[in-house]
C-alpha positions as CSV (number, residue, x, y, z in Angstrom):
1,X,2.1,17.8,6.9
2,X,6.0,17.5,6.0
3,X,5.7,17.8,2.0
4,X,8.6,15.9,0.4
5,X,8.6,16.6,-3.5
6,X,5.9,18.7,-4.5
7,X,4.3,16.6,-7.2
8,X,0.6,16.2,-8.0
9,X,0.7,12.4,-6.4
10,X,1.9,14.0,-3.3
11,X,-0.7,17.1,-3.7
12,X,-3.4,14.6,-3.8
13,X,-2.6,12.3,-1.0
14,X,-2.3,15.7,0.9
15,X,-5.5,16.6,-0.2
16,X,-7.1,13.5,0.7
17,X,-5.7,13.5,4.3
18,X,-7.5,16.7,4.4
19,X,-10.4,15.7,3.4
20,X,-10.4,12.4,5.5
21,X,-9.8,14.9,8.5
22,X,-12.8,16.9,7.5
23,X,-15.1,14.2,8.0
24,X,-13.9,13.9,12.1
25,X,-13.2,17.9,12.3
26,X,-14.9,20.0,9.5
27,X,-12.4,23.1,10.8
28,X,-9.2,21.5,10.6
29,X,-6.5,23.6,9.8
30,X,-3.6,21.9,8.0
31,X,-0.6,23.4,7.3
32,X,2.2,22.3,5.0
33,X,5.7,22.4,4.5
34,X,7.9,21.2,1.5
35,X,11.5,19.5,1.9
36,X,11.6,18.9,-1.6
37,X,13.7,15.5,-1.4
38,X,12.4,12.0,-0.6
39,X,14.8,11.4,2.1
40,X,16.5,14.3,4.5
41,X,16.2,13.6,7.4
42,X,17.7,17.0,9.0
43,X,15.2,19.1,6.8
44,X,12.0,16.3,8.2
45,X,13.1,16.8,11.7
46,X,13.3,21.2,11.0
47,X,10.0,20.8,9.1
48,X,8.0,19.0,12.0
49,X,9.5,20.9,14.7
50,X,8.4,24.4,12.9
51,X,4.9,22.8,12.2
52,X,4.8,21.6,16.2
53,X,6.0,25.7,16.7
54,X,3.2,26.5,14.8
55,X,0.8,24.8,17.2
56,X,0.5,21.4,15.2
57,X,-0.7,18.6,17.1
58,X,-0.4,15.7,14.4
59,X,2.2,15.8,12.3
60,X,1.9,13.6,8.9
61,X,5.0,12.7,7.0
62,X,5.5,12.3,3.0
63,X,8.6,11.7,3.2
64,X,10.7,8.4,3.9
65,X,12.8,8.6,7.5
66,X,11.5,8.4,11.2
67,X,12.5,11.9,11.7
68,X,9.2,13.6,12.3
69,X,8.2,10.4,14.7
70,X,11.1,11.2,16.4
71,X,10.7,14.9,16.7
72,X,6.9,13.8,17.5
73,X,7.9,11.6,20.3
74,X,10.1,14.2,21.8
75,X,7.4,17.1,21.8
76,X,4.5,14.7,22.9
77,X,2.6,15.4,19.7
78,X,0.9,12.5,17.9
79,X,2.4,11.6,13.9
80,X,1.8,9.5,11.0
81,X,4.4,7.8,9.3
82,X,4.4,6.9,5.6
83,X,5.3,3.6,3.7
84,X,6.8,1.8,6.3
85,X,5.8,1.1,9.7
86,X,7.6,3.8,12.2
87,X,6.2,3.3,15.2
88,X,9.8,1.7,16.6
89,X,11.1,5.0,16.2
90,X,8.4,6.8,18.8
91,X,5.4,4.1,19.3
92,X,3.9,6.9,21.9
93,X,3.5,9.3,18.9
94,X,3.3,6.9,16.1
95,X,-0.7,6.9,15.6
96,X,-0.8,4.8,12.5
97,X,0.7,4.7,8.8
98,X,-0.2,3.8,5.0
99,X,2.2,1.1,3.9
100,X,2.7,-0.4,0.8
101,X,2.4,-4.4,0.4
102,X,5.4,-4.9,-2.6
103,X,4.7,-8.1,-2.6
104,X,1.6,-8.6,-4.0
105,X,2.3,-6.6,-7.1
106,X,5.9,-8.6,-7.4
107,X,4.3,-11.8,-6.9
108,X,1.7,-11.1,-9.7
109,X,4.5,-9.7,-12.1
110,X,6.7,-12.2,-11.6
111,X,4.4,-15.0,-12.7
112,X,3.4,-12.4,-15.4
113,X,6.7,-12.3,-17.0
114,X,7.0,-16.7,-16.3
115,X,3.6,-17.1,-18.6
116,X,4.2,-14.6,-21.3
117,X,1.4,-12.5,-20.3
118,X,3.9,-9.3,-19.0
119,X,3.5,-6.3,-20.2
120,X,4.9,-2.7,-19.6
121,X,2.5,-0.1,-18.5
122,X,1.3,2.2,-15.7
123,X,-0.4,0.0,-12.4
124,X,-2.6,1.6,-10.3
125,X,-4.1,-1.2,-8.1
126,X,-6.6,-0.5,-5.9
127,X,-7.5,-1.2,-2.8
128,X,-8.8,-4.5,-2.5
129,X,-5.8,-5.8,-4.2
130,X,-3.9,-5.5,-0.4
131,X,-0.9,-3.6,-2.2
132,X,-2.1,-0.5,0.2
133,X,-3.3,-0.8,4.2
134,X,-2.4,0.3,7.1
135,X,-0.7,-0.2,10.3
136,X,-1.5,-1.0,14.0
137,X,-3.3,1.9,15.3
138,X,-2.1,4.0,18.7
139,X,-4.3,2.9,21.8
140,X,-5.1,6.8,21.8
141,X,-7.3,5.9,18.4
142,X,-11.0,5.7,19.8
143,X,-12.1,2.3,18.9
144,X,-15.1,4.3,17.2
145,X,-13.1,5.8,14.8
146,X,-11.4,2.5,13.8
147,X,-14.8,0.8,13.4
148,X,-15.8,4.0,11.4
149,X,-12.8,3.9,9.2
150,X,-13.4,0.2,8.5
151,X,-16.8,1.1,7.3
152,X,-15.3,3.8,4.7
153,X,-12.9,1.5,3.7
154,X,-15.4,-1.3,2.9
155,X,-17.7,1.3,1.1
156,X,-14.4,2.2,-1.2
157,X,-14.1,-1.6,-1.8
158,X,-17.6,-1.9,-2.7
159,X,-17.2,1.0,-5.3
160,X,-19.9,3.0,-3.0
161,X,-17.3,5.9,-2.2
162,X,-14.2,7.3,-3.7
163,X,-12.3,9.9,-1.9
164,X,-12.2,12.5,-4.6
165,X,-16.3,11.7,-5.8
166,X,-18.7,13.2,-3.5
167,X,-17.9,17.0,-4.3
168,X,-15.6,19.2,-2.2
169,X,-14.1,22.8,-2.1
170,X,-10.8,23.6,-3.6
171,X,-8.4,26.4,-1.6
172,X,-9.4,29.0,-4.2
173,X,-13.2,28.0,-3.4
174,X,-14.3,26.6,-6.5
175,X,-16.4,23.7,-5.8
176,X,-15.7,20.5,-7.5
177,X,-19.0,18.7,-8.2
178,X,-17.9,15.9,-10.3
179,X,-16.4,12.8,-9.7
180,X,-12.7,13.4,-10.6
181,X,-11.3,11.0,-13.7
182,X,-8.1,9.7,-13.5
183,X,-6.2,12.1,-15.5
184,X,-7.4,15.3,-13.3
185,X,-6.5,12.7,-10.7
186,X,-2.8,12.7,-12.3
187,X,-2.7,15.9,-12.8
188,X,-3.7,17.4,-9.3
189,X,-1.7,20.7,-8.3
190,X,-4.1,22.8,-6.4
191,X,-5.1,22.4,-2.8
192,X,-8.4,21.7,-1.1
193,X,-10.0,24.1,1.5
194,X,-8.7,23.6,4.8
195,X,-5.1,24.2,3.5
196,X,-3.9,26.8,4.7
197,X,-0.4,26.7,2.8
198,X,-0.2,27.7,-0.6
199,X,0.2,25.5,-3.0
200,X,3.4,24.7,-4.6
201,X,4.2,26.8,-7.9
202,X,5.7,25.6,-11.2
């Protein structure tokens, strides 16, 4: 995974790639690298190419350009873009990504603000509001695993599953039993087992 700022929003989607790969291939070995910007291109092609050295075969980007599809494309490994759909940038690599709808939540605010009923706060919409999907998937994607993935995602609609709820291993080996609450949710620094990176300090 190319890391872009190492903040606990981007420790826990991390985490819960990890975890979503565990359920496919409990000994998945995920390895991470930090760019520590948003958007550098030159340091998101470096970082993917020294993760495909290292023997990666799907490289997941946090960060915002094509550069890891591209660098992807050109060593025949598969990759996951992020917020934006990236597959015109390598569509034989690009397996899928998580994009963000905008829309929805400006639609909503705007008529918010036109009634009077607007109000500043935090927003964390979940997933049945649409704000969050995902793209086409790669025809590499066994139609299994779709069908399985659309199950998942209907049981986290239903309220029957939450990633972070049904107890997992931290990197340190601590097990977490407990559903987590939002602000340990907020608050995440520490990797999951599976990791094998160490977490960012400070």
């Amino acid at each position: 995974i190319v890391g872009s700022q190492p903040i606990p929003e981007i420790i826990r989607h991390i985490n819960s790639i990890t975890l979503g790969a565990q359920e496919v291939n409990p000994n998945v070995k995920v390895e991470v690298i930090w760019i520590n910007s948003w958007f550098d291109p030159a340091k998101e092609a470096d970082a993917a190419q020294a993760l495909i050295d290292n023997g990666a075969d799907v490289i997941v980007t946090m960060a915002d350009s094509p550069a890891t599809v591209q660098v992807s494309k050109k060593n025949g490994v598969y990759a996951i873009g992020n917020d934006t759909d990236m597959a015109i940038y390598g569509k034989e690599a690009h397996l899928t990504a998580a994009v963000w709808n905008w829309d929805v939540y400006y639609l909503e605010a705007v008529k918010a603000v036109e009634n009077g009923s607007w109000k500043a706060g935090s927003h964390w919409w979940g997933l049945d509001s649409g704000i969050v999907g995902l793209t086409s998937f790669h025809p590499d994607v066994p139609q299994s695993l779709i069908i399985r993935m659309n199950k998942e995602k209907g049981r986290i609609l239903s309220g029957a599953m939450d990633v972070f709820d049904h107890g997992f291993t931290k990197q340190d080996g601590t097990r977490v039993i407990n559903a987590l609450n939002d602000g340990e949710m907020l608050g995440m620094t520490y990797y999951v087992k599976g990791i094998i990176s160490k977490p960012p300090s400070g």
